[in-house]
C-alpha positions as CSV (number, residue, x, y, z in Angstrom):
1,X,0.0,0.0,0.0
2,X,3.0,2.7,0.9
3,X,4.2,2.0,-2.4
4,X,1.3,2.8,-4.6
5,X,0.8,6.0,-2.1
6,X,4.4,6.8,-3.1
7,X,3.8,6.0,-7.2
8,X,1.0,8.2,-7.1
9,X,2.4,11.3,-5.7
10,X,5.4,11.1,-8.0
11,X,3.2,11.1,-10.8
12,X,0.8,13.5,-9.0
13,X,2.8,16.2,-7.9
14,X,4.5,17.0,-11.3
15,X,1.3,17.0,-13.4
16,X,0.0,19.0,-10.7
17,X,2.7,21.5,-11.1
18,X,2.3,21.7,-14.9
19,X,-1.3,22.5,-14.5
20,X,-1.1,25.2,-12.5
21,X,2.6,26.8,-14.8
22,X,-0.5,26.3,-17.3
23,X,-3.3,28.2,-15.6
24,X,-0.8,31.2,-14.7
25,X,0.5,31.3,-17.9
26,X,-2.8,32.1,-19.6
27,X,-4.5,34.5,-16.9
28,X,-1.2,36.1,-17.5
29,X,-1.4,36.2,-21.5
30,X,-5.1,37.5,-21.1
31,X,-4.2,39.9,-18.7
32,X,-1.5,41.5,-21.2
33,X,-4.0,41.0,-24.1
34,X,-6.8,43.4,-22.3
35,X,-4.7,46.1,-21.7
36,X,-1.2,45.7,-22.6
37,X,-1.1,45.8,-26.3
38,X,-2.9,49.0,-27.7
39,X,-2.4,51.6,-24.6
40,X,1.5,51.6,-23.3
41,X,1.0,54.6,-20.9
42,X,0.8,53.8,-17.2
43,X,-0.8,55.8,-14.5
44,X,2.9,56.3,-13.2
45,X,3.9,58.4,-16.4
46,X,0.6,60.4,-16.6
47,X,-0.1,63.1,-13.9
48,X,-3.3,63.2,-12.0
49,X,-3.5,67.4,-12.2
50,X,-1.5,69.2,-14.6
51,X,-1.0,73.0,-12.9
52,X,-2.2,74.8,-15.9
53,X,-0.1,78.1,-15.3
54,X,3.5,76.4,-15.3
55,X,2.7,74.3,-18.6
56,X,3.4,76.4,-21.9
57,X,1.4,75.1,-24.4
58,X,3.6,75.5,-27.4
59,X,1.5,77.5,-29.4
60,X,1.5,81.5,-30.5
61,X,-0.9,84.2,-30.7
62,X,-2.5,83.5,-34.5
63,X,-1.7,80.4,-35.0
64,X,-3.7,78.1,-36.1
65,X,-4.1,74.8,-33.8
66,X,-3.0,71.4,-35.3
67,X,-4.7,68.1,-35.2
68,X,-3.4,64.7,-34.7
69,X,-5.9,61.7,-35.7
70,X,-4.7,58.7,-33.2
71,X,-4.1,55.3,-34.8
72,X,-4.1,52.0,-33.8
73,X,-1.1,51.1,-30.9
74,X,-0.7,55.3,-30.4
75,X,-0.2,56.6,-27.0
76,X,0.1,59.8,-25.7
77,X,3.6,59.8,-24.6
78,X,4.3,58.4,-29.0
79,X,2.4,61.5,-29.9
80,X,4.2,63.7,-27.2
81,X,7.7,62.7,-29.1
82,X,6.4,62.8,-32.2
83,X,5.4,67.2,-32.2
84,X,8.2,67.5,-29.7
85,X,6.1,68.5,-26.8
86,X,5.3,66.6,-23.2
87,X,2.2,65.1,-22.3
88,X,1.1,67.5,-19.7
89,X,0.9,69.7,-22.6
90,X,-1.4,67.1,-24.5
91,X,-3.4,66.9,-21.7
92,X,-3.6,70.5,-21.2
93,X,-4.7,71.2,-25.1
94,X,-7.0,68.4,-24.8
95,X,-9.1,68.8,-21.8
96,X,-11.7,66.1,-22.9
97,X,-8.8,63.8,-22.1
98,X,-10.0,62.7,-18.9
99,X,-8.1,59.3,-18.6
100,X,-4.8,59.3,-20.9
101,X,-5.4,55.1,-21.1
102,X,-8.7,55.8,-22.7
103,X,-7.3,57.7,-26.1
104,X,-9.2,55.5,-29.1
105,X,-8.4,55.0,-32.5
106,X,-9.6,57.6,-35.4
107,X,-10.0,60.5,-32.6
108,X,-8.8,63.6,-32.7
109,X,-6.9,65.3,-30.9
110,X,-5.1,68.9,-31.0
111,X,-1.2,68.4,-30.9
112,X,-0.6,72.3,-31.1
């Protein structure tokens, strides 16, 4: 009897072990497919409050502003680098950016 106890927790314990490296590894994959893939920016790289008076938009009197159409895989902190200015100042220009993880392909947004 001890050694068909023994047999079956030698053969137990490993496929047990492979089940649950199995189990992680796809809540894992899911987890990164939800939100990982399109939106890069974190809550750590995006400000909460953005003091309006120390931010300099980038833009002069009589210019006309300019528009950015997001794409696919975009995030602010891409756009940022891309017209050379910081996200705050997105943020600022865009005030209907309430959450900077919710930006969506095909809108718009002003860059300057």
């Amino acid at each position: 009897m001890d050694r068909a106890r023994i047999w079956i927790v030698r053969i137990l314990a490993p496929a047990l072990f492979v089940a649950a490296a199995v189990i992680l590894i796809v809540v894992v994959q899911r987890a990164l497919e939800d939100g990982g893939g399109e939106q890069a920016v974190t809550a750590a790289t995006v400000p909460d409050t953005v003091d309006v008076t120390t931010v300099d938009t980038g833009t002069l009197p009589g210019t006309e502003p300019e528009f950015y159409r997001i794409k696919a895989g975009d995030t602010l902190e891409q756009i940022a680098v891309q017209f050379e200015i910081s996200v705050e100042q997105l943020l600022v220009l865009n005030p209907e950016i309430t959450d900077a993880l919710a930006i969506q392909p095909g809108q718009r947004i002003r860059v300057a």
